[in-house]
N, C-alpha and C positions, 0 to 999 in steps of 0.2 A: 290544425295541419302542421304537421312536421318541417322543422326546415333544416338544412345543414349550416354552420358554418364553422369558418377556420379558427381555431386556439388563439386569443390575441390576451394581451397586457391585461386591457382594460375592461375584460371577460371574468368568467369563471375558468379557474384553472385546474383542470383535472387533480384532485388532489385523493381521491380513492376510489373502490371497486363498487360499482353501481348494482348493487344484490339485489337488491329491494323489489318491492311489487308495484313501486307506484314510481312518475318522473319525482325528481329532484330537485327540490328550490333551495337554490345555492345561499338567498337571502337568508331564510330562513334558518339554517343549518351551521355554525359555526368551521372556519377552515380545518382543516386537519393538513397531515404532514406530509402525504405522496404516498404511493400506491408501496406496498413493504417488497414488491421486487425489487423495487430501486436500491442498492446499493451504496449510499454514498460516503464517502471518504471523511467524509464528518461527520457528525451528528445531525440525525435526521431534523428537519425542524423547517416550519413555514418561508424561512428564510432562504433556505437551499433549497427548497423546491422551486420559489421564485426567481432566481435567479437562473437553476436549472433552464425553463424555459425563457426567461428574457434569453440567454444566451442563444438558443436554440431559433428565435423567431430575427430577436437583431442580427446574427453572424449568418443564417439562412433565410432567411425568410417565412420560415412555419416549422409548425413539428406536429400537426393535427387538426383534426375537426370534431367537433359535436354537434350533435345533434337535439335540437329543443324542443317544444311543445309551449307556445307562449312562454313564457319565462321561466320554464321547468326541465330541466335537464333529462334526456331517455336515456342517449350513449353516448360513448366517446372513443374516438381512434387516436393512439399518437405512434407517434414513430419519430425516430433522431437519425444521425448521419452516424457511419459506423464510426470512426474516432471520437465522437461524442460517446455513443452507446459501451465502448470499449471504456472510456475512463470512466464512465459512472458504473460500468458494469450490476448492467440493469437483467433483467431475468430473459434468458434467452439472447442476450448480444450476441450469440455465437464467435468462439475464440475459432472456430475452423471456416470464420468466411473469408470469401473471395475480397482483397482490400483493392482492388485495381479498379480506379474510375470513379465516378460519384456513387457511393453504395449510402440508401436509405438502408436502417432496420428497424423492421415492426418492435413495436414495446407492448402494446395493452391497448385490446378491443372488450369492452366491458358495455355492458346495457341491462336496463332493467327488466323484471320479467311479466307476470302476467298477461296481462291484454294485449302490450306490447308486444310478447313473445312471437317469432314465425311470421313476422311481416315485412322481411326481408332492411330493417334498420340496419345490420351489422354490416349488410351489403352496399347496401346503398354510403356509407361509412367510407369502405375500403375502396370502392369507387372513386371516392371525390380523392382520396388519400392517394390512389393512381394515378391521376386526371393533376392532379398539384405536382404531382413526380415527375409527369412528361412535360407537361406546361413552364417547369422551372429548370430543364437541362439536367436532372441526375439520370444517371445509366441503368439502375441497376436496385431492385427493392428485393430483401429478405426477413425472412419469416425463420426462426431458430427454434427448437424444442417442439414440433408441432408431432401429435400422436395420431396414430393411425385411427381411423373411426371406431368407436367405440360404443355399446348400447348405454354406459354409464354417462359416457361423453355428450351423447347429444341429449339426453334425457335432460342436465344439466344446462343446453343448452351452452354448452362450449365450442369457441370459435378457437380453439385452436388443432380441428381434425383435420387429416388430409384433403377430404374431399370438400372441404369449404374452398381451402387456399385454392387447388386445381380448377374450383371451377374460374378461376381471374386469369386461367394460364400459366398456376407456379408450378416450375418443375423439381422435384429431387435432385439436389446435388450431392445430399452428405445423409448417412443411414448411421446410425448408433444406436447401442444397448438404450433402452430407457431408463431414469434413474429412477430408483428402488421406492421414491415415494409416489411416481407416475404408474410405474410396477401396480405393486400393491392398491392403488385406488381405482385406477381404468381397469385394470389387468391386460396389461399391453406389455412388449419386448421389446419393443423397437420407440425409439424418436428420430424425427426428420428434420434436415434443414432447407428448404427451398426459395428457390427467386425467381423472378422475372425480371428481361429486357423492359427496361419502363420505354425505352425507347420502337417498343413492338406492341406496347399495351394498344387495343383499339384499333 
C-alpha cells in the first residue's frame, strides 16, 4: 500500500526524475545531484541540493511530499516559495508571477511508470501539496510553463498539461508562445502559467 509523506532532512531527498519502470530504493542507488532544471548559482553538487531543501523545510516549513511503497520510492511533488524559486531559478519559476502575498510554486511532479502508471499517484501528490498550502497560511500556488494537452504529452504520461492542473481548480493567468524545444516535441504554440487561491482549495 501506498502512503504519502512530507520531504524531511532525515528522508530521501528528491535528487532526480523518477523515469523508470519500477519504485525506487534510495538505499540502494547512490545520491546524485538534483533534478537539471535546477539552476543553481554554483556548481551543481550533493551539497547544494542539501542545503537547498534544509533551507526550504527550516525557513518554511516543507517544500514537498512523496510518495512510497514500503521502502521504495513511486513519486514525488516539490514546490518552493516564489523568492526561493526566483533565486534558484529553477525550470518554470515563472519571472511573470504575481509576487503579492504568500505565492508557493510548483517545481517537479515526476513518478515512475509501468503498473504504477494511471492510478491516480500524481494526484493524490498535488493534493496533499494543497491540503500543506492551506493548512500552513500561504495564499496562492502556481504552476509556470504548463502546455496545452497534447497526444505526445499524455502518452508520455506528463503532468504538466492543462487539463491536469484545471482539474484542482487552476486558472489561466498568463498565455505565451511555447519555447521552440516544447514547439518542436509536443507540437504545441502556446505555454500557460496558472494558480489557485489555496485559500479556496476544498
Amino acid at each position: 500500500m501506498e502512503t504519502i509523506k512530507p520531504i524531511t532532512l532525515d528522508g530521501w531527498l528528491p535528487d532526480r526524475c523518477l523515469s523508470g519502470q519500477e519504485p525506487f530504493d534510495p538505499v540502494s542507488c547512490p545520491p546524485e545531484a538534483g533534478c537539471p532544471g535546477i539552476n543553481y548559482s554554483i556548481k551543481h553538487n550533493r551539497e547544494t541540493l542539501e542545503r537547498l531543501y534544509r533551507s526550504a523545510i527550516e525557513t518554511y516549513g516543507g517544500c514537498g511530499f512523496i510518495t512510497w511503497e514500503r521502502d521504495r520510492v513511486i513519486a514525488c511533488h516539490t514546490f518552493f516559495p516564489l523568492q526561493m524559486a526566483k533565486d534558484i531559478k529553477f525550470y518554470g519559476h515563472g519571472s511573470g508571477a504575481d509576487s503579492s502575498g504568500r505565492v508557493l510554486v510548483h517545481n517537479c511532479l515526476t513518478a515512475v511508470g509501468g503498473d504504477y502508471a494511471r492510478k491516480g499517484i500524481g494526484s493524490r501528490l498535488v493534493t496533499a501539496s494543497l491540503d500543506w498550502a492551506k493548512a500552513n497560511g500561504w495564499d496562492r500556488f502556481e504552476v509556470h510553463r504548463v502546455l496545452p494537452a497534447s497526444e505526445k504529452g499524455w502518452r508520455a504520461d506528463q503532468k504538466s498539461c492543462l487539463p491536469f492542473w484545471e482539474r484542482f481548480g487552476f486558472r489561466v493567468f498568463r498565455e505565451y508562445e511555447a519555447e521552440p524545444e516544447a514547439e518542436a516535441y509536443y507540437g504545441v504554440k502556446k505555454q500557460y502559467s496558472l494558480c489557485l487561491a489555496v485559500g479556496g482549495w476544498r
